[in-house]
BAZAGU-288186 format. One record per atom (N, C-alpha, C): x, y, z. Coordinates in steps of 0.1 Angstrom, whole numbers, plus 5000, padded with zeros to 4 digits. Last residue first. Layout:
BEGIN
XYZ...
This chain:
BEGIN
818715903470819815983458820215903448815515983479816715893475817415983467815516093514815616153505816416063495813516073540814316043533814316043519812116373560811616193550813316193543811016503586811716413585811816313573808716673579809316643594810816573592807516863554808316653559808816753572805816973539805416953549806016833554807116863507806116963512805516903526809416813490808916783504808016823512809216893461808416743467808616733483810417093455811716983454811016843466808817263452809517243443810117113445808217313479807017193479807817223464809717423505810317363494809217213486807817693516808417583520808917503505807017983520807417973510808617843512805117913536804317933527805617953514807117733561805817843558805017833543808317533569808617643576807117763573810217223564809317333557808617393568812217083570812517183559811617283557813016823589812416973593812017113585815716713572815016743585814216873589816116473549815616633550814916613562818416183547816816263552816816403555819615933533819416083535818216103539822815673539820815733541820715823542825115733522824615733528823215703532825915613487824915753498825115673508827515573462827415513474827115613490827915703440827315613439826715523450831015873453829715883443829415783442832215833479831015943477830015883468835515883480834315813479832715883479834516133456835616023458836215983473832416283437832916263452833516113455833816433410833116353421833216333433833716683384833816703399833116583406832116633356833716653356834216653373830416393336830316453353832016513353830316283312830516373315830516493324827316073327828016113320828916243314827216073366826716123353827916113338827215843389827915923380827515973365824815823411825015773408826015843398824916043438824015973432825115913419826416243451826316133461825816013453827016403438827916383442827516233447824016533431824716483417826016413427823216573457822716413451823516433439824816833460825016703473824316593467822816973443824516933438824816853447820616993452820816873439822116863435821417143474820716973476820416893462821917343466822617273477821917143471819317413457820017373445821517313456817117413478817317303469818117333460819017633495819017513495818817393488818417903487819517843479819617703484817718043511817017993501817317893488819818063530819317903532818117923522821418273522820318273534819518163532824518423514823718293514822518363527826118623517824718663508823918533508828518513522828218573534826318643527829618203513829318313510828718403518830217953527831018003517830718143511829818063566828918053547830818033542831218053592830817903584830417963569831118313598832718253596832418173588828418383594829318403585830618363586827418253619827018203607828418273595828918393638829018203635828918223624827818623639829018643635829718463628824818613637825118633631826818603627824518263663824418403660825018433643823117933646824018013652823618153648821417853610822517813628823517913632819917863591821417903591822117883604818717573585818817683593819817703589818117323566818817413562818617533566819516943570818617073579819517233570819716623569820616763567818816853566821816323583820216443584820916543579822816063570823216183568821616283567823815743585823215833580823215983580825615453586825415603586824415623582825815183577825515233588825115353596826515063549825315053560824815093576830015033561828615013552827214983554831915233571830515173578829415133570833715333550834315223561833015183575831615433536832815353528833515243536830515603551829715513543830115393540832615783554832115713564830815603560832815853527834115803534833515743544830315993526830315863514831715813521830816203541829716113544829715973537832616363524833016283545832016193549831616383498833016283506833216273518829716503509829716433497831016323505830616753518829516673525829416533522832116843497832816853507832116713520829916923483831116843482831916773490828717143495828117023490829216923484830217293517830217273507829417133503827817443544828917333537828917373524825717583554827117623556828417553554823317443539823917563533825017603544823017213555823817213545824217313540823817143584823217253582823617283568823116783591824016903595823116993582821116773623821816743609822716853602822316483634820816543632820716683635824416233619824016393620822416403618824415873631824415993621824316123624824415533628824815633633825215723625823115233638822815323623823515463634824514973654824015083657823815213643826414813656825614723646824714903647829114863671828714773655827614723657831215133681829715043682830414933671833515263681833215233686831715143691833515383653834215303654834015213669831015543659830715443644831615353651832315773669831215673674830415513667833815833650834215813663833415683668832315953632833215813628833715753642830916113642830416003635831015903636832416343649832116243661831516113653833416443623834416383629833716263644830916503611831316363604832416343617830516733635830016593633830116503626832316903650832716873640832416713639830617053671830817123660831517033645830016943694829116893687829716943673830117033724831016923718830816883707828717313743828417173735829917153726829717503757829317393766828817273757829117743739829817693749829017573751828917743704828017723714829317663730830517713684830217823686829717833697827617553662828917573664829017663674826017233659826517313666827517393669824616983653825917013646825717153652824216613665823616733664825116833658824116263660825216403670824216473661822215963669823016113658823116223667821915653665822315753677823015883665819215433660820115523657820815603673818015223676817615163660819115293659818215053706817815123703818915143688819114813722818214793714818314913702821314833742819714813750818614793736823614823732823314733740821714693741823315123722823114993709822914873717823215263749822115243740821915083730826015223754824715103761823915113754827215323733827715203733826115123743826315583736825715503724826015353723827315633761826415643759825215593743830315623753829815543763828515503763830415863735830615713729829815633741829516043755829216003746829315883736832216043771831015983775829815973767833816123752834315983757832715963766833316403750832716303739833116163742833316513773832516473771832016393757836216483772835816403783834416413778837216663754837516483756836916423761836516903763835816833753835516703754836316923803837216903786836516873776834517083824835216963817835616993800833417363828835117283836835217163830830517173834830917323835832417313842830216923807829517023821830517103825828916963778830116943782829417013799826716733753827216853764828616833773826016633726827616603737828116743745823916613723824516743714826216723724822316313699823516403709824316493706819416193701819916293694821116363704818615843699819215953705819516053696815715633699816815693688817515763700813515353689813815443700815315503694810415233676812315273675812115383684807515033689808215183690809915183682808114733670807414823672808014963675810314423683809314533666808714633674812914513705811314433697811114503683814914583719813614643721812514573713
């Protein structure tokens, strides 16, 4: 594609009506395989649970998929929904795919609670979470990801020291937006860890 416009995909790997999961994430690789062909800079799965007809629920798992299948293509979650992870947990599937795609991942994280009520609470670790609790999600996901603190007792193995690319997607919302933790009005900014 040249210098100028980046051109990206966001896939929620729909599934058409009667087909198999398989089948729609085998066309999705397909689909990022011409993309990287034709130029274009990322391809990121979306994270979705719950939802008939999308393919999308276990996105480090399509990451890697689609990772193994390209090479040269930045490929990532757009994004996953941090407060229904463990910040830890995020830590090592993103720093593991970091680990065996250096340089190539990236990690959008977004903090809707996603999905109806009954979703959302299978996914909390807590069922009292309500995505205000995000920027402290989000300095325990950079203590994991960022560099090793002295007398750090919990790391992310792989993980620590070696991020991914992070970007806060879409975070601010109103009047009570996350201008504490400097993103005040991001669309999208990357986040160093």
């Amino acid at each position: 594609m040249g210098k100028g416009l980046v051109v990206s995909v966001l896939d929620l790997v729909g599934m058409r009506a009667g087909e198999p999961a398989g089948s729609a994430i085998a066309r999705s690789v397909d689909l990022a395989q011409h993309v990287e062909r034709w130029g274009y800079a990322r391809y990121w799965l979306a994270e979705h649970h719950s939802i008939s007809g999308l393919a999308c629920s276990a996105t480090p798992v399509l990451i890697g998929h689609v990772a193994a299948a390209t090479k040269m293509i930045r490929v990532g979650s757009g994004g996953v929904m941090l407060p229904n992870h463990a910040p830890l947990v995020v830590a090592e599937q993103f720093g593991t795919l970091e680990a065996i795609y250096p340089g190539r991942i990236d990690l959008g994280l977004g903090r809707a609670p996603g999905g109806d009520f009954q979703t959302m609470r299978a996914l909390r670790r807590d069922v009292q979470q309500s995505g205000e609790d995000f920027p402290a999600l989000l300095d325990e996901l950079r203590t994991y990801l960022g560099p090793e603190k002295p007398g750090q007792a919990v790391k992310a193995i792989p993980g620590q020291g070696h991020s991914p690319r992070t970007l806060l997607l879409n975070i601010c919302t109103g009047p009570r937006s996350f201008t504490a933790i400097t993103f005040a009005r991001a669309k999208a900014c990357e986040v160093r860890i």
